[in-house]
N, C-alpha and C positions, 0 to 999 in steps of 0.2 A: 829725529823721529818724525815721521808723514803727521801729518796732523788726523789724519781719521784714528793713526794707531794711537794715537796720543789720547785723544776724544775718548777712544775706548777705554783708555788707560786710565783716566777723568773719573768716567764711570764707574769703572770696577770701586774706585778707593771712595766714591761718594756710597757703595753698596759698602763695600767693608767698614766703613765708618759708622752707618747705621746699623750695624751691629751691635755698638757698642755706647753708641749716645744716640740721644734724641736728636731729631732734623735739623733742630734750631740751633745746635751746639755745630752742626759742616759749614764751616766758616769756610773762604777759599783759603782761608791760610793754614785750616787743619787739614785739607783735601790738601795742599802743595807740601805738608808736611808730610804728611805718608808717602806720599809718590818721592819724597827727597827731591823736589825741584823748590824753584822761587815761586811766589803767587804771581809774579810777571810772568811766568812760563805757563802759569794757568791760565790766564787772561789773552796769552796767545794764539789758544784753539778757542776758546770762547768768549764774546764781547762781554759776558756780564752773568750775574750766579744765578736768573732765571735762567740762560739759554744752556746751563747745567743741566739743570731740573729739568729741563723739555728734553736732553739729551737722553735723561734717566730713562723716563717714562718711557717714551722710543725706545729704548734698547730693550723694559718687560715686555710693551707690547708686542715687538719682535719674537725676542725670546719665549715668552711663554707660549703663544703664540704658534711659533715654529715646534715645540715643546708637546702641546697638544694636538698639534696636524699630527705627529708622528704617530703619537699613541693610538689616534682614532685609525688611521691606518691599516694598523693589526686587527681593526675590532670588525666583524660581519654586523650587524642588529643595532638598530637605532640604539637600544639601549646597554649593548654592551662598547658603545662611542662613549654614550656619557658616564659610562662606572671608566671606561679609561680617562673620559676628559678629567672628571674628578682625581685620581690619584696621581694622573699626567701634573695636574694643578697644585695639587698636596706637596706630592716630588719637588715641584722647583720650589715652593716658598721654603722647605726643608733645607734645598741645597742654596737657595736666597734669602736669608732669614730678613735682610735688611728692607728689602722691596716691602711688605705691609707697612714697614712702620714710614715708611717715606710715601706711603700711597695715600693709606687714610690720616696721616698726617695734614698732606694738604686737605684735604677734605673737609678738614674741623675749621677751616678759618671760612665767614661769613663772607658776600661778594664772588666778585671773578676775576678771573685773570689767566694769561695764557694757561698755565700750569695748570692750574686748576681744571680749565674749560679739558685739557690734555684728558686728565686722569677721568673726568667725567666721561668722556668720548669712549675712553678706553672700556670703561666698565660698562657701559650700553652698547655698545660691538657686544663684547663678550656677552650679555645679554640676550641678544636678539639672536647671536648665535645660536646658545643655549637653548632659547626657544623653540626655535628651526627644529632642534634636534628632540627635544619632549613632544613635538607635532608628529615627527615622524615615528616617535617611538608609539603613539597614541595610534595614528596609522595602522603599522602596524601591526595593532594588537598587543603589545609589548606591556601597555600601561591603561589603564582605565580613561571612558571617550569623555568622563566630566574631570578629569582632571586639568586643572586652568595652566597652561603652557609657558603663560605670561607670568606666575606666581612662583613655577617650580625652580627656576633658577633663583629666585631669591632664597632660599632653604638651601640650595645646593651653594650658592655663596656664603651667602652665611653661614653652613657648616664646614667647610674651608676656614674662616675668618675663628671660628671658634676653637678649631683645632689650633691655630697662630695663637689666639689668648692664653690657651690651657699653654702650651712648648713654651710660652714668653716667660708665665710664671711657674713654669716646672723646670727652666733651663734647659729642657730636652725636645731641639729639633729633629733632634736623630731621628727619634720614634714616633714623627707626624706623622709617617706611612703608613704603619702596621697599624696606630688607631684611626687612620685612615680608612683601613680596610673593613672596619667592622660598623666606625659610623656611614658608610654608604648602606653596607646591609638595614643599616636604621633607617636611612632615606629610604634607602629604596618600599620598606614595608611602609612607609607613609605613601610616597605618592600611591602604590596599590590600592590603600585605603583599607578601610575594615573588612575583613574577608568574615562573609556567613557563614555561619554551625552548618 
């Protein structure tokens, strides 16, 4: 097999794995076990189990990524981008359950390191993104002009993140979507802000 299909191949079973255990338990020998090869076969699309981990991350960045261009696509109005980037966003961790626990996983360990610096990057793109798009929505007229651009995607992550907690201990990714759809209607009455009598 090409080593790029291989690499993806890598991938996939480092996401199926954290399905199922925590990050610390993807040893290369539990990744060579799923795929039914040797850990030598692993070690031969990649020199070592960080250049795994950078592969991960590459591949959501990508993905989600390409995931959310689509969605924002169909959307006319600043703000019917970000109610699709949101459920664009819901959708894949739904259909990716392992991608959070492998993101904020790195996260929690103190220092740096490539991975680390990876996942940071990743989530400040996504940010500044996000931003762009609460400016434009503010623009406009869509959204109220004191509402802070640079704050709203933290709420809009974080309810994302929390929708993953509630599925983690409910068992149920199925149904990120559909509570998806109604905690947006919840953001969205927040960023509007308090409407006067």
């Amino acid at each position: 097999m090409p080593t790029d299909a291989r690499q993806r191949e890598i991938v996939a079973a480092v996401l199926a794995l954290a399905r199922e255990r925590g990050p610390d338990a993807i040893t290369t020998q539990a990744i060579a076990d799923r795929m039914g090869v040797t850990q030598g076969a692993v070690f031969r699309h990649f020199p070592d189990k960080q250049a795994i981990w950078l592969a991960v991350f590459a591949w959501v960045r990508e993905s989600l990524g390409a995931a959310i261009a689509a969605a924002m696509e169909k959307a006319g109005s600043p703000l019917a981008k970000i109610e699709r980037a949101f459920l664009a966003h819901v959708t894949f961790i739904a259909q990716n359950p392992g991608v959070p626990r492998v993101m904020f996983h790195e996260m929690q360990y103190p220092g740096d390191s490539p991975v680390r610096a990876e996942v940071r990057a990743m989530i400040s793109s996504y940010r500044e993104r996000l931003t762009l798009l609460f400016r434009q929505a503010k623009a406009a007229g869509e959204l109220p002009r004191d509402l802070d651009a640079t704050l709203a995607p933290v709420s809009f992550i974080g309810a994302v993140q929390g929708l993953v907690i509630e599925a983690s201990l409910a068992g149920d990714e199925a149904g990120m979507v559909k509570r998806g759809r109604k905690l947006f209607a919840l953001l969205l009455d927040g960023y509007r802000g308090r409407r006067q009598p």
